[in-house]
N, C-alpha and C positions, 0 to 999 in steps of 0.2 A: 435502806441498809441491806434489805437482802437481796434488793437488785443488783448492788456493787458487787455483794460477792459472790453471784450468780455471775458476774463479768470476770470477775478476775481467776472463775471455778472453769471457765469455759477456756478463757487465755492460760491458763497452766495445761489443760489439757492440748491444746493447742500448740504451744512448745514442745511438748513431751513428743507427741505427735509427729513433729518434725527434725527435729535433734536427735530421735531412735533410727531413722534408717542411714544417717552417715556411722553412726557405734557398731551396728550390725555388720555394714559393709565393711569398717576397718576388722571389725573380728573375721567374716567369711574370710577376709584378702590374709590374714593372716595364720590361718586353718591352711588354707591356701597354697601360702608360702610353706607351711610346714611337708604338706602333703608332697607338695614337689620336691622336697629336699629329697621328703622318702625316695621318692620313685627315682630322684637322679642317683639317688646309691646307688639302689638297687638294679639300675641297670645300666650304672658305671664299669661293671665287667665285658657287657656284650657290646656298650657302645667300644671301647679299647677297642677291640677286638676287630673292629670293622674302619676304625681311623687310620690306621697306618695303612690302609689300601685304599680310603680319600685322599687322602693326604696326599699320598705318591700320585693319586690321579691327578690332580688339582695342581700338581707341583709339575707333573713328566705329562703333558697332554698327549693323548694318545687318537689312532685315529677313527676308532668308537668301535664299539660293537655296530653287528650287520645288521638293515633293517629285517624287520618282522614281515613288511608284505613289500615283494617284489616282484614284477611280470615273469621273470625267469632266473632259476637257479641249477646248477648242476653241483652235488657233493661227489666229489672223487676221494682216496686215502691214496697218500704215495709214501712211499719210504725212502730215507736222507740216508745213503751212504758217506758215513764220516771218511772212507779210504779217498770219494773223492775230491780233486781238488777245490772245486767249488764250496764244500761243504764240511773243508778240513777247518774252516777258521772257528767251528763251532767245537773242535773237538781238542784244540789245543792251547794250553800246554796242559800234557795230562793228568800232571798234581800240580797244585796250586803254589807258583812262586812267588811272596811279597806279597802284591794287589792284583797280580794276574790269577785267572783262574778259567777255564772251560765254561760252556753252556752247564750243564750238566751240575759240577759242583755249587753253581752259585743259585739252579734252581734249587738243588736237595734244603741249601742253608734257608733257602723261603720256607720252606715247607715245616723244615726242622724247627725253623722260630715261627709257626702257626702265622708266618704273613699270605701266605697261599695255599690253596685247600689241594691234596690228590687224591683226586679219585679213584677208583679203582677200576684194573683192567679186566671187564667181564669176557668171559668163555666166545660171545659173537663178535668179540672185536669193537662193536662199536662205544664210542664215549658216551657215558651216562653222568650227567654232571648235575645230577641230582644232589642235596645236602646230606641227603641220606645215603648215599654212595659214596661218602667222602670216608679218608683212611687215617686212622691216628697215629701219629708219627710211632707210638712207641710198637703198635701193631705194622707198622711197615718196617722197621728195622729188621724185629724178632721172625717177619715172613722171607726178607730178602737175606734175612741170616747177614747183617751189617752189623760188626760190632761195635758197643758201646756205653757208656760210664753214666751213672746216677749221682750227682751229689745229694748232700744233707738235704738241699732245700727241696730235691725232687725235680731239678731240671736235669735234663739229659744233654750228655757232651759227646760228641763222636769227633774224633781226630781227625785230620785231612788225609792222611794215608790211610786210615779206615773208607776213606769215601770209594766207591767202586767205580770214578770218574774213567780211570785208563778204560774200564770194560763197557763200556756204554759208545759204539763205536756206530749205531743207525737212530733215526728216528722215525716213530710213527708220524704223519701231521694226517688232519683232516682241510680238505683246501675246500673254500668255496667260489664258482666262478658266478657271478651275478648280475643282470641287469637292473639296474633304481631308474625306475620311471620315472623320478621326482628330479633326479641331474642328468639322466639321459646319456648314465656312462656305466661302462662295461667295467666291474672289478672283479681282482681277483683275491681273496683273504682267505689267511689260515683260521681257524677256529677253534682248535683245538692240537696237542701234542703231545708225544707220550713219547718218553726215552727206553729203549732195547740195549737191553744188556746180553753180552756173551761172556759168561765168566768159562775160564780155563779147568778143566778139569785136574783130578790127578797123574795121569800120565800127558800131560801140556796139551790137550786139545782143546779145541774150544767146543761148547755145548751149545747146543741148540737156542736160539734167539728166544732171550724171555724177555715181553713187555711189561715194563713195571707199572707205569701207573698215568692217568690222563691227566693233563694241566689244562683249565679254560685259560685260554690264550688272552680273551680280554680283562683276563683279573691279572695277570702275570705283565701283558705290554708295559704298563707303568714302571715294573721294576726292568726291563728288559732295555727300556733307554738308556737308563745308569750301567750297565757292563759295556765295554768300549771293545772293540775284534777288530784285528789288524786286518783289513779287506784285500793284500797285494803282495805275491810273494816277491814282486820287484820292486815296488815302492813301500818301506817299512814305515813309511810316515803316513800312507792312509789306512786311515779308519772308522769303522763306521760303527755307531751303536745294535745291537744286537733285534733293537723292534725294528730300525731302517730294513735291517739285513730281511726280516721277514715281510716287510710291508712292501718292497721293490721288486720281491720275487727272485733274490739272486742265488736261490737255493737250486738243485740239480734232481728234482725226485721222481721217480720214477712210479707208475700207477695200478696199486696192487690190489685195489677193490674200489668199487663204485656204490653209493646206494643205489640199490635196485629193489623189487618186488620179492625176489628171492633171495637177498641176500647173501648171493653168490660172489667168490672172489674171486679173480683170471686164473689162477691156477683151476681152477674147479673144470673150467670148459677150455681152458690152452695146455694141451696135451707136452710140445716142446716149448723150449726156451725161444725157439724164431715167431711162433705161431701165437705166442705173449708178446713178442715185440711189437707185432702186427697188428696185436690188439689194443696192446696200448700206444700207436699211432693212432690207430682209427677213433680212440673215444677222445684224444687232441687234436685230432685235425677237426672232429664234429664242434667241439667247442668253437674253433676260428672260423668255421663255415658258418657258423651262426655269429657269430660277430661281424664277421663280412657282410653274410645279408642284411642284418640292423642297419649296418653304413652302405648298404647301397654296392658295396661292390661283387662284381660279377668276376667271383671265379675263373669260371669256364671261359667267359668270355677274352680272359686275362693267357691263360695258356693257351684260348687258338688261336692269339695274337703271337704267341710266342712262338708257336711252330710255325707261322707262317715270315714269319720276321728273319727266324733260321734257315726255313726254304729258299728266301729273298736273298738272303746275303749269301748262300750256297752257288745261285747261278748265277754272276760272275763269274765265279773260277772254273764250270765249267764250258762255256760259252766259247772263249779262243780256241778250245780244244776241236768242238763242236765246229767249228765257223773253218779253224782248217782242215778238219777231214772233209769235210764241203766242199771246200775249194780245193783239194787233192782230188775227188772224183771228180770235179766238172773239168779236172784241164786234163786228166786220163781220158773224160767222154771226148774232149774236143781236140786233143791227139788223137786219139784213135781214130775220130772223121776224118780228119785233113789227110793220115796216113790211104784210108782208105779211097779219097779224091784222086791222091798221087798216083795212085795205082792204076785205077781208072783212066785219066788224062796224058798221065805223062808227066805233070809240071804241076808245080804244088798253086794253088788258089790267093788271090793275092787277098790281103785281109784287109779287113773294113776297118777294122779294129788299130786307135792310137799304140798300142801297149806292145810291146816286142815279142817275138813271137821265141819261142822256141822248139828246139828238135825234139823226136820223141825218143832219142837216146839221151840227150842231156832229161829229158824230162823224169827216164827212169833213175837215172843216176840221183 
């Protein structure tokens, strides 16, 4: 008897045993599940926040950020004149008609609904795209003196004729030219951009070029496919999206600082406006001399084919000129002999020569 319930003491414990670690597991798994819920609230504000600029990536593919290690890079800054024509399709129309609207106004509206961060434009000019250097919309209004409206809930409205789009007439870009050792191709990408405003003063002049604020170019490309720009002032039916317009390079800008060790800009060391030209040829033609070397081609070798090419096809024309003042001195030499035989003999030399002879007055004539 007490053997049985010695068996039956050990098989209860024995069930018990193994039946507690599936209870366990379903209570951790449901701890578990609770715990997650917390955390999804709780940072269901910062996920939002970061969706809508998946989302548009995932949706408008873009053509990536640059890599991180490359054999060679050069950073140049040029500035976008909107007067010219290349770079007017960025600047028009200057308030927003229907679904039309500028570069300009339809970046403010990213920034203004917290889809895209600006950073701010520090004292050395360069973009610090730091999180910590980013601007809060209501502090960038209240700085650029933009006006604009609070409702009850505490969202902010600013009207499109409040927008300061007509004055934003240049832009900053930061260009990078690069070689990827990994496709063994030469590009060229913008990185960053920042819009310059010229607001009018009181007696209608304009004031001095203020830059307002840095956009990273690769958080902004995704929204930059959706805006459409008429590319053609003779063909109003092409158009191209506004990341095309920057990713093909059909921008016109001109190069107003370089990173360098000193952080010098070409005004600093180009005294005239000719002597900045001069400069900024020289740091674009540096760039295509080093593209040319990677591919093997020879410059030099290309232009003293060309002068000599020019040389080549010069003498022709002047060769018959040459060949008959030649032959105008040898038949003055060979008049002036026979003239002087006749003298001599009496009777002019009979000639060897098939060809007709003639006088040495017809000859002057």
């Amino acid at each position: 008897m007490k053997r049985t319930i010695l068996i039956l003491s050990i098989m209860l414990v024995a069930v018990a045993t193994v039946a507690q670690p599936p209870a366990r597991l379903r209570q951790q798994a449901k701890s578990g599940d609770t715990a997650a819920g917390k955390t999804t609230t709780a940072g269901t504000n910062a996920a939002d926040a970061a969706m809508t600029s998946t989302r548009a990536a995932l949706e408008f593919p873009t053509l990536g950020p640059m890599p991180e290690e490359v054999a060679w890079r050069r950073d140049v800054y040029k500035v976008l004149d909107l007067t010219q024509d290349r770079n007017a399709v960025l600047y028009y129309p200057e308030e927003p008609t229907g679904d039309k609207m500028n570069l300009f106004t339809y970046l403010f509206k990213l920034v203004m609904r917290k889809q895209v961060k600006a950073y701010e434009y520090t004292i050395d000019g360069n973009e610090n795209l730091d999180p910590k250097n980013a601007m809060k919309p209501v502090e960038m209004l209240e700085r650029f003196e933009i006006p604009y409206e609070t409702n009850d809930e505490g969202r902010i409205r600013v009207d499109n004729s409040d927008i300061p789009s007509a004055q934003v007439k240049s832009y900053y870009i930061k260009e990078s030219t690069y070689y990827d050792q990994n496709t063994s191709q030469f590009r060229t990408q913008v990185t960053a951009i920042c819009p310059v405003r010229r607001s009018i003063d009181e007696f209608g002049e304009e004031d001095a070029p203020t830059p307002l604020f840095w956009l990273d170019y690769a958080e902004i490309s995704p929204y930059l496919t959706k805006i459409v720009l008429m590319s053609s002032n003779y063909n109003n039916a092409a158009q191209i999206s506004a990341d095309d317009y920057f990713i093909t390079n059909q921008y016109d800008g001109k190069i107003y600082k370089t990173v360098n060790l000193q952080g010098r800009v070409l005004q600093n060391y180009c005294e005239t406006d000719s002597a900045l030209k001069v400069e900024q040829t020289r740091i674009e033609q540096e760039i295509q001399t080093l593209q040319d070397h990677v591919w093997g081609k020879d410059t030099t070798k290309q232009k003293k084919d060309t002068v000599q090419t020019e040389t080549v096809v010069q003498q022709p024309a002047a060769q018959p000129a040459k060949k008959a003042q030649e032959a105008k001195v040898s038949e003055s030499t060979s008049s002036r002999a026979q003239l002087k035989r006749e003298r001599t003999t009496g009777a002019p030399k009979a000639s060897t020569s098939s060809q007709p002879r003639f006088s040495v007055r017809r000859q002057r004539h």
